[in-house]
DRENDO-1510 file (C-alpha; in Angstrom, 1 decimal, always signed):
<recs>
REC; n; res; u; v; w
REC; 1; UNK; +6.0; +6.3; -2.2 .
REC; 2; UNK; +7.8; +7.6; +0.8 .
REC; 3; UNK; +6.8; +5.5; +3.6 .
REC; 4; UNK; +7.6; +6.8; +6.8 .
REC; 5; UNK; +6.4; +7.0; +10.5 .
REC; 6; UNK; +3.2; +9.7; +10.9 .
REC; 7; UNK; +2.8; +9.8; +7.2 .
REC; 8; UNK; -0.5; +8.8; +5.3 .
REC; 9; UNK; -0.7; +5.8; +2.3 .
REC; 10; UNK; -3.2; +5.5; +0.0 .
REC; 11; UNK; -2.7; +2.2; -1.1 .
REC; 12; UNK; -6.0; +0.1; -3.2 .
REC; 13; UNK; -8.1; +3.0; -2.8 .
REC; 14; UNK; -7.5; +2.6; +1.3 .
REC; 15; UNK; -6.0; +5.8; +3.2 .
REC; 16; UNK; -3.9; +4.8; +6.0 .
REC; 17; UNK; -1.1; +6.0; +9.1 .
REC; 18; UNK; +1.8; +4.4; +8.8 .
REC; 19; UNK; +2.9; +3.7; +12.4 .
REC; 20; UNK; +6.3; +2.0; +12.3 .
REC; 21; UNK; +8.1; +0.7; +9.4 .
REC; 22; UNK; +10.9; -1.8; +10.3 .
REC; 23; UNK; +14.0; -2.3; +8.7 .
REC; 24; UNK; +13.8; -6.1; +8.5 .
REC; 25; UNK; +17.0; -6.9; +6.4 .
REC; 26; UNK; +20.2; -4.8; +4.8 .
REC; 27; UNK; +18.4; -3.9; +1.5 .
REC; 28; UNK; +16.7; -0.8; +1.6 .
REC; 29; UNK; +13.9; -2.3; -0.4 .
REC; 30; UNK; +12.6; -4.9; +1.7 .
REC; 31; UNK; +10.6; -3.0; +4.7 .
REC; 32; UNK; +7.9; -4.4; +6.8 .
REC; 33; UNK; +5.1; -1.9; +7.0 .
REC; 34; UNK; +2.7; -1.9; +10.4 .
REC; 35; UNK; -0.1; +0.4; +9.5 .
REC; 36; UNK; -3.5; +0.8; +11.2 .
REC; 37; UNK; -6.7; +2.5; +8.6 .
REC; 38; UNK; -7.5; +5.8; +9.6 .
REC; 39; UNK; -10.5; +6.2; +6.7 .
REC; 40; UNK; -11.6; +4.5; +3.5 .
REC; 41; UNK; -13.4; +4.9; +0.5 .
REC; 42; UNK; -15.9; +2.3; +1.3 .
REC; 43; UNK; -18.1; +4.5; +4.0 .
REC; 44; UNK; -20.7; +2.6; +6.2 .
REC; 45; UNK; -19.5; -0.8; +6.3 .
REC; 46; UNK; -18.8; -1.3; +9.8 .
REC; 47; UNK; -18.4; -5.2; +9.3 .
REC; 48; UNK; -16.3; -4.6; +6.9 .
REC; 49; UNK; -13.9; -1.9; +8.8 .
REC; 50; UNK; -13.5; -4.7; +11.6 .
REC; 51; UNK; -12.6; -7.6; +9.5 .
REC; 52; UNK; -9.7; -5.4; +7.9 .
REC; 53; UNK; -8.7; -3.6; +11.5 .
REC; 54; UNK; -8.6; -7.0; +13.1 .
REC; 55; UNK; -5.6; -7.7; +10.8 .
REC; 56; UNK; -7.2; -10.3; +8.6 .
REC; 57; UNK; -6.3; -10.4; +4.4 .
REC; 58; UNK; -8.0; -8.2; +3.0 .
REC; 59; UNK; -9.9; -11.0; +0.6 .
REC; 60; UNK; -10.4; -12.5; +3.1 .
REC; 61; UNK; -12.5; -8.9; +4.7 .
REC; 62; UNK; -14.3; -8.8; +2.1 .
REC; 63; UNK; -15.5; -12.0; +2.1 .
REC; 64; UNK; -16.9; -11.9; +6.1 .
REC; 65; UNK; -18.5; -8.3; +5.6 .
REC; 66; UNK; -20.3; -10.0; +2.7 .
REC; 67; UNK; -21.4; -12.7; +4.5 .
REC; 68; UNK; -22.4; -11.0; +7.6 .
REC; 69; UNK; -24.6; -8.8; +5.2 .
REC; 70; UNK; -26.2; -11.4; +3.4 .
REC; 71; UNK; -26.8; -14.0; +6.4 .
REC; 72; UNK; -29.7; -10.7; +7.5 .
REC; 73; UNK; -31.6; -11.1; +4.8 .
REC; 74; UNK; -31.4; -15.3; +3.9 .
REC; 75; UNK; -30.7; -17.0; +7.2 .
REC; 76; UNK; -31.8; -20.3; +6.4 .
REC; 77; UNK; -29.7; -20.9; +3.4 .
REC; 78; UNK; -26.8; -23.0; +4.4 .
REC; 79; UNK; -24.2; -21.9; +1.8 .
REC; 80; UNK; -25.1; -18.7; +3.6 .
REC; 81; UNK; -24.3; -19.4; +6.9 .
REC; 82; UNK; -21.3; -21.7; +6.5 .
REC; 83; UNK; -19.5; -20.1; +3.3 .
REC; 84; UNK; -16.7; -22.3; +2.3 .
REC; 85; UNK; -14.2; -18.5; +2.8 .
REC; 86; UNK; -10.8; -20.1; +1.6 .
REC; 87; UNK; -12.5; -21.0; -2.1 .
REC; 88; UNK; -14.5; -17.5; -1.8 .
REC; 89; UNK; -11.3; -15.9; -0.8 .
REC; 90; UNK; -9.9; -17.6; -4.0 .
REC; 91; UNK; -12.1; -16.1; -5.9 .
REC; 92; UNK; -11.8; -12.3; -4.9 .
REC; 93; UNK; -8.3; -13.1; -5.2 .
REC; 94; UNK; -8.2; -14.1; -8.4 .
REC; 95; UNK; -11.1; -11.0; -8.8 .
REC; 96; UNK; -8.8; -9.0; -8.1 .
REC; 97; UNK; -5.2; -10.5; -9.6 .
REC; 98; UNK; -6.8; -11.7; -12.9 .
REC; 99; UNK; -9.9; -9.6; -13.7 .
REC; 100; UNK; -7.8; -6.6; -12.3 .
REC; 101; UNK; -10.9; -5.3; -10.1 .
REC; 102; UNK; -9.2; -2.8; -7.4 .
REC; 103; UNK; -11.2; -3.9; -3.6 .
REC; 104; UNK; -13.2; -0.7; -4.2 .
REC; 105; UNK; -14.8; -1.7; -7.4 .
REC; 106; UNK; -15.8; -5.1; -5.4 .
REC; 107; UNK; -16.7; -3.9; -2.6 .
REC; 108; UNK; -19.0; -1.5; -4.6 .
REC; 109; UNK; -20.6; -4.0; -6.5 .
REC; 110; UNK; -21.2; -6.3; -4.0 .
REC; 111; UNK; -22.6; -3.8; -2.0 .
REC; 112; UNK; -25.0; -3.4; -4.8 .
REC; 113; UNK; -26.1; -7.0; -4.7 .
REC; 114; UNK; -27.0; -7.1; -1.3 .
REC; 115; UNK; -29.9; -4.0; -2.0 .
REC; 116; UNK; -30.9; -4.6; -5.8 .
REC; 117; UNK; -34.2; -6.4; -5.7 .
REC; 118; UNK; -33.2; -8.6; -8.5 .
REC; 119; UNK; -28.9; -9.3; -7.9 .
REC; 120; UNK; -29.9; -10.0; -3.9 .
REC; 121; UNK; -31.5; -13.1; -4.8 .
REC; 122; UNK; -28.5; -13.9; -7.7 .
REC; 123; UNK; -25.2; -13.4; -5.9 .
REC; 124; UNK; -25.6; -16.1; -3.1 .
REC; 125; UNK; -22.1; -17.3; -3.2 .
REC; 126; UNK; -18.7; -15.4; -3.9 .
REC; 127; UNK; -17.7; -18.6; -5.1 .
REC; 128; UNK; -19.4; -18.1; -8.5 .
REC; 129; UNK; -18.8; -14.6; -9.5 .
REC; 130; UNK; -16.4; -15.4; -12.5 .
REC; 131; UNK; -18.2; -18.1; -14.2 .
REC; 132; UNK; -19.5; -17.2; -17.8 .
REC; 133; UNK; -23.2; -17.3; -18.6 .
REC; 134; UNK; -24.3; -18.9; -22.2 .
REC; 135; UNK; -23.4; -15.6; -23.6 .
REC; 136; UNK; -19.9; -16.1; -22.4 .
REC; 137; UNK; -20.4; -13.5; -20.1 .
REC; 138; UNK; -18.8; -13.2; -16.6 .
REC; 139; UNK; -21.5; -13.0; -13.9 .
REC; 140; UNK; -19.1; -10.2; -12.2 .
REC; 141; UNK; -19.1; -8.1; -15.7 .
REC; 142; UNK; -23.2; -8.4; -15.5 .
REC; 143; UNK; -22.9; -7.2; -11.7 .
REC; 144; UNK; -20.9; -4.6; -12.9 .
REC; 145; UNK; -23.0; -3.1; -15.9 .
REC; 146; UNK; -26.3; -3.2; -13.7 .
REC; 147; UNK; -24.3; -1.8; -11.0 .
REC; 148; UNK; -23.1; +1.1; -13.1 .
REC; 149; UNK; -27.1; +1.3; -15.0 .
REC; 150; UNK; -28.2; +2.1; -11.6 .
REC; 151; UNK; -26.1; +4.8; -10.4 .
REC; 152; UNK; -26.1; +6.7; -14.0 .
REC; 153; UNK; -30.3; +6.4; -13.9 .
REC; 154; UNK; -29.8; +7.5; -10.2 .
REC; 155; UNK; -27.9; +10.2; -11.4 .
REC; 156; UNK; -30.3; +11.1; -13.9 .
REC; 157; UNK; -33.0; +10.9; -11.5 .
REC; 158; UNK; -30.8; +13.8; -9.7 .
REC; 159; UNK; -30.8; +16.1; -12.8 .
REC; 160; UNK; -34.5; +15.9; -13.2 .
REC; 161; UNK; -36.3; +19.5; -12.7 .
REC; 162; UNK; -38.3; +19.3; -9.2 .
REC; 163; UNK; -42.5; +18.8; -10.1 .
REC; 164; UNK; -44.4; +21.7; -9.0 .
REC; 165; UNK; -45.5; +20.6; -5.9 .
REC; 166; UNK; -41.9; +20.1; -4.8 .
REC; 167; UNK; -41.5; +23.4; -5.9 .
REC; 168; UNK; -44.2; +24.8; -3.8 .
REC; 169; UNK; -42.9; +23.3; -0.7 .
REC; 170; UNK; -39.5; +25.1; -1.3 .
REC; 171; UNK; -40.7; +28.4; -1.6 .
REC; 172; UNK; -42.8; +27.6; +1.5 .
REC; 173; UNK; -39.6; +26.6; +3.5 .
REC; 174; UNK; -38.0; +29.8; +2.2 .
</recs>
């Protein structure tokens, strides 16, 4: 990857400007790269586009969008509203480093919990998203499969041939 001032990265699914890069030793391989986002996959999520602009890990972005969605909806749960970060952070670290999800594929699940009607009320804490269920199955790889079953039916639901009164209506509007 040629990294150099003016140029765009894509690096985890993130696009980004590379504004400086500084030499910071005598090996060409070592470089210190100061880079600001310019746009990312993950439209929409303003908290989320703070947390990583204001410089912060980003494990540890994800973790504060996530919370700052889910403290709307259950305000009086206190694992909710005082998250212990470092062991969630730990756990989209090792999301991430062990499971080999990219930031993308979490931040798309999660995103899912917070609006399906049944995960919303399942996924209160980060903190549990690798432990196995009696099936020996990783809450995260049941997130991920429901996740996926929704945007395929969605999809589906796409493909579906408009109803007649739908129909109608269009050849009104044209």
């Amino acid at each position: 990857m040629n990294l150099n001032k003016g140029t765009i990265a894509l690096i985890d699914g993130f696009e980004f400007d590379v504004k400086e890069v500084l030499k910071i030793d005598d090996l060409d391989a070592t470089w210190d790269i100061r880079i600001s986002i310019r746009k990312h996959k993950i439209n929409g999520h303003k908290e989320l586009e703070k947390a990583i602009l204001s410089g912060i890990e980003p494990e540890e972005a994800i973790v504060k969008w996530f919370y700052s969605m889910k403290v709307k909806e259950f305000k009086t749960y206190d694992a909710i509203k005082n998250p212990n970060v470092k062991n969630a952070v730990d756990e989209i670290r090792k999301l991430m480093l062990i499971d080999e999800l990219s930031m993308v594929e979490i931040v798309d699940v999660l995103n899912f919990s917070l609006y399906d009607n049944f995960w919303k009320n399942q996924i209160l804490s980060l903190c549990g998203l690798r432990k196995k269920n009696k099936s020996g199955v990783k809450k995260i790889d049941s997130l991920r499969l429901a996740a996926k079953r929704a945007k395929e039916e969605k999809f589906q639901e796409s493909k579906k041939p408009l109803t007649k009164q739908k129909n109608r209506k269009m050849q009104e509007l044209d």
